[in-house]
C-alpha atoms as one frame of an Amber mdcrd trajectory, in Angstrom:
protein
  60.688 -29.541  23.854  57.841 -30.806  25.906  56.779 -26.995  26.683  56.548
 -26.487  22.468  54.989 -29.819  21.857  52.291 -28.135  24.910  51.866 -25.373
  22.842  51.270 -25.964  19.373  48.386 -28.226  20.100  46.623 -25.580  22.275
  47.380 -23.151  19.162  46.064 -25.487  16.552  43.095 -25.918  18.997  42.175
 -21.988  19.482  42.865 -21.309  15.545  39.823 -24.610  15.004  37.683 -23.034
  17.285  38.196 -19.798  15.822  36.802 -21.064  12.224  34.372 -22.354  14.306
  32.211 -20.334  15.325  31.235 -18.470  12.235  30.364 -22.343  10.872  28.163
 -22.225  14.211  26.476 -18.992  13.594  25.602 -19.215   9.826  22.999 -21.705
  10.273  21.047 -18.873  12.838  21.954 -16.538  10.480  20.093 -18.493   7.444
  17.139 -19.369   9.592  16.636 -15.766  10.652  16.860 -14.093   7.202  15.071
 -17.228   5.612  11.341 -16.782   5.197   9.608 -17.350   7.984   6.429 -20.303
   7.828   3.582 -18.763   8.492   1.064 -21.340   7.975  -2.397 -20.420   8.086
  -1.313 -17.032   6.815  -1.132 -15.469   3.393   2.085 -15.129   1.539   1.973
 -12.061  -0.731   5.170 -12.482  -3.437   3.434 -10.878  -6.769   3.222  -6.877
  -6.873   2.833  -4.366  -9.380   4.794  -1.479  -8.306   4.634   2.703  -9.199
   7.634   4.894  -8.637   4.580   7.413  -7.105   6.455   9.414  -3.977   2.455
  10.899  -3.338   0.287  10.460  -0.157  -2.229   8.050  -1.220  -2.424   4.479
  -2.568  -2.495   4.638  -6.394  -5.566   3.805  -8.746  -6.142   0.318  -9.819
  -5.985   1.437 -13.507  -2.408   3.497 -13.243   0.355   1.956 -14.649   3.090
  -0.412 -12.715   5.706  -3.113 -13.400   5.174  -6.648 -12.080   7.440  -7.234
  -9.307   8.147 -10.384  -6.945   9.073 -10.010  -3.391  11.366  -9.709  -1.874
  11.898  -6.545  -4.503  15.533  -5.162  -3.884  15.780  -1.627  -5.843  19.986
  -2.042  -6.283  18.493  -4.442  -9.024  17.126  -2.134 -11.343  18.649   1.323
 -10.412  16.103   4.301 -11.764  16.834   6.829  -9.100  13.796   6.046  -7.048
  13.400   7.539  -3.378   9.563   6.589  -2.969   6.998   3.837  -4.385   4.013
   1.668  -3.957   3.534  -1.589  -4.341  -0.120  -3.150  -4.945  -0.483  -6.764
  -3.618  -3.772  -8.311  -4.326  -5.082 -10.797  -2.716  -8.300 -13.132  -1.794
  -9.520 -13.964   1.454 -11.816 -17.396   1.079 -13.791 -17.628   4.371 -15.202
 -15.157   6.872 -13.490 -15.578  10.173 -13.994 -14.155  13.715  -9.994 -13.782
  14.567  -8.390 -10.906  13.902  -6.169 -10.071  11.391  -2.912  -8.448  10.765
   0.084  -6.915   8.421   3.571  -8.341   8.649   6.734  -6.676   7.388  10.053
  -8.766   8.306  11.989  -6.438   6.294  11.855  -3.336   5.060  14.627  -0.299
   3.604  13.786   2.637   5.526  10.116   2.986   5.692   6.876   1.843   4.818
   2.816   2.267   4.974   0.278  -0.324   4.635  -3.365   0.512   3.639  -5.870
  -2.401   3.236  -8.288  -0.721   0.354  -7.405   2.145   0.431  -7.640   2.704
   4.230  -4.332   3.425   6.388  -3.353   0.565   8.452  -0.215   1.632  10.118
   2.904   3.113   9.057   6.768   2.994  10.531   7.209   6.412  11.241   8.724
   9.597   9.688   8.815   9.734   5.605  10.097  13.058   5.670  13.904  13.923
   6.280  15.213  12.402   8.031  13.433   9.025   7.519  12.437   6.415  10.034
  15.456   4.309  10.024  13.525   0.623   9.896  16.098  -1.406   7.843  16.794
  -3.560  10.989  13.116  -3.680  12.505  10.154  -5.736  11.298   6.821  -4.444
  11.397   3.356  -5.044  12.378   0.243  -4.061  12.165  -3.052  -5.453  13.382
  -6.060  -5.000  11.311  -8.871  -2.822  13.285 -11.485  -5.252  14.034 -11.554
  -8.661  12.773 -10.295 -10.166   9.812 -10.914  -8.699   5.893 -14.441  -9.602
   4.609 -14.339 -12.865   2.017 -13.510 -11.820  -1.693 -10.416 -10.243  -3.274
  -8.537  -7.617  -1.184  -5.825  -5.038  -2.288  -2.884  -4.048  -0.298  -0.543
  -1.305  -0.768   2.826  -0.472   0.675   4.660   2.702   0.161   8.616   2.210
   0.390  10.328   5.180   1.427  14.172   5.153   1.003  16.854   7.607   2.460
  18.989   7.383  -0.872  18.392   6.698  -4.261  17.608   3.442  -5.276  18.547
   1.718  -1.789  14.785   0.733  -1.108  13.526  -2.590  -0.173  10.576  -4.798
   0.286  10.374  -8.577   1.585   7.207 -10.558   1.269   4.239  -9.137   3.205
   2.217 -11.164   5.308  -1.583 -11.158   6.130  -3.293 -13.430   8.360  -4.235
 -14.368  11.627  -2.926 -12.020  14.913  -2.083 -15.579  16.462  -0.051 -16.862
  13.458   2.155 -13.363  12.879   2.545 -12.150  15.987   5.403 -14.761  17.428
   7.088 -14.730  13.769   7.144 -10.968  14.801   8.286 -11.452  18.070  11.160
 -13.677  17.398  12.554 -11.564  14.423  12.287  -8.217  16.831  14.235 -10.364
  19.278  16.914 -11.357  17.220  17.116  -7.992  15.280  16.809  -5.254  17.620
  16.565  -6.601  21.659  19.574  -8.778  20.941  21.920  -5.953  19.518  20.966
  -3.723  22.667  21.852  -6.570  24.472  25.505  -7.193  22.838  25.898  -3.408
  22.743  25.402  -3.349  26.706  27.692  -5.966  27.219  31.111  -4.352  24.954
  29.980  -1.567  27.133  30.726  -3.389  30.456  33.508  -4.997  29.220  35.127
  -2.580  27.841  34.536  -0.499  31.430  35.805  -3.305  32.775  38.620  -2.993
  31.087  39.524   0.428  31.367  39.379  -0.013  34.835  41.797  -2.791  34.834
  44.406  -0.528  33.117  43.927   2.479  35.177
């Protein structure tokens, strides 16, 4: 009797801890996928967006539908592989810092131009696409920040399948302010899975060792 009354308390215990952990986790699970505060930065939520799968940004006059970031494509299926989004925006004050482009999240690819001039781009559009859904990006601005007045930015979202493109908010400002909101996200999305993915790998070398 007293080894069953030993046991069920020690089961009871493991089964608690077992529901947990994923109690644990979901709060550094909500603050990673939450958006990020980037103050001293601008915020850009209101696009217009063309289903355009061409090379260069579209004209201010073509025709788009408003969209707010993030823009999931699932929403409103249409068969899309390819599109650009056109974020305006106004920069109030000259400054002497430089600037950049942040993309927490993107589904599979993207390029940024800043009037109409490439800023930086995630890689192959053609097939097979650059496989970004897991990996922010970033782009600093060549030379300092924009000039004061209004600004537009465009992103072209390339997806691998129909309709499964994506787009969070975009974020311009300061190298200073982006940068470790970049750094932590690339942490926590790509360095720490290579870093769980090593260690199964150990153990489980471990363990095959143990039962050979």
């Amino acid at each position: 009797l007293s080894v069953h009354a030993d046991v069920a308390p020690r089961t009871v215990l493991r089964w608690l801890l077992m529901l947990a952990l994923p109690a644990a986790v979901w709060p550094l699970l909500a603050w990673l996928h939450g958006a990020p505060q980037a103050d001293g930065a601008l915020t850009l939520r209101d696009a217009r967006f063309v289903a355009d799968a061409t090379w260069r940004p579209p004209e201010r006059s073509a025709p788009g539908e408003p969209r707010t970031l993030p823009d999931d494509w699932r929403r409103a299926p249409g068969g899309r592989l390819a599109g650009w989004y056109a974020l305006p925006f106004a920069v109030e004050r000259a400054s002497d810092e430089p600037w950049a482009v942040y993309l927490p999240a993107v589904s599979m690819n993207a390029a940024v131009y800043l009037d109409g001039e490439l800023v930086g781009d995630g890689g192959r559009f053609a097939e097979p696409v650059a496989r970004n859904w897991s990996r922010p990006l970033f782009w600093p601005l060549s030379g300092v920040a924009p000039t004061p007045g209004a600004h537009v930015l465009h992103v072209r979202v390339q997806a691998d399948l129909p309709d499964t493109g994506l787009l969070e908010r975009v974020y311009v400002g300061p190298v200073s302010v982006l940068e470790p909101l970049y750094a932590r996200r690339y942490i926590l999305k790509v360095e720490a899975v290579w870093v769980i993915t090593l260690c199964l790998v150990i153990v489980g070398a471990f363990t095959g060792a143990l039962w050979v």
